[in-house]
N, C-alpha and C positions, 0 to 999 in steps of 0.2 A: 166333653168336659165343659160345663159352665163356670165360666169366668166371673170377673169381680161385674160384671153389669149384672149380671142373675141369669133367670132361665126364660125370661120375657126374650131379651137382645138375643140369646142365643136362636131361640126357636125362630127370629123375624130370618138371621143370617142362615140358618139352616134351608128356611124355603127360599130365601134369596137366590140361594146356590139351586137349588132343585131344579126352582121355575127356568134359572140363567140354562142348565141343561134338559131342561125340556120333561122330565120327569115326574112332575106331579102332571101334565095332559098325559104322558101315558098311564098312570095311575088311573084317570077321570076315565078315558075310556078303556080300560079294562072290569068296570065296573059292573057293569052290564054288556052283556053278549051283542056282538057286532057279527049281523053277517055276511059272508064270503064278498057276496056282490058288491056293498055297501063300503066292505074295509078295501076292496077294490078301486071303487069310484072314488073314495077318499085318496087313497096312495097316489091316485095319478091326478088330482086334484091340487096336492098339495107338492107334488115333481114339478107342477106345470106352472106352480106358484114359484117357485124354488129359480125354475129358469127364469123367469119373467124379470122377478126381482131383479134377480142378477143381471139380466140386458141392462134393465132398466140405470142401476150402479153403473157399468158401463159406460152408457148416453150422459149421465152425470158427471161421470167423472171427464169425459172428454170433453163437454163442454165446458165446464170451470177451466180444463187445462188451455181452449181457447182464448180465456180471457187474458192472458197472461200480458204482460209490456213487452215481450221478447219473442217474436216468432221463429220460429227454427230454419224456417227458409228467408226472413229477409237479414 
């Protein structure tokens, strides 16, 4: 349903949500044939992106919690 903004606002919020779920990159490469090896090397490409990140968040977030006024041992 298109609301009182039109169908401009809608369409932006539509992809808004797509992109936030990742939906329109599966669209992009479903477009063209990917093969076997290739969607391979990508999957474990982007596993190994996926952990990294996540260290990474980690090491961020422990440090910020270093900074703190209050140590938990003194």
């Amino acid at each position: 349903m298109v609301g009182e903004k039109g169908p401009l606002a809608a369409y932006q919020t539509l992809m808004k949500i797509m992109n936030n779920e990742g939906q329109t990159r599966e669209i992009r490469l479903k477009r063209r044939h990917e093969k076997p090896t290739v969607k391979k090397h990508r999957l474990a490409y982007e596993r190994a992106q996926r952990i990294y990140n996540n260290s990474m968040k980690d090491k961020v977030t422990l440090l910020m919690r270093g900074s703190r006024e209050e140590y938990p041992w003194s």
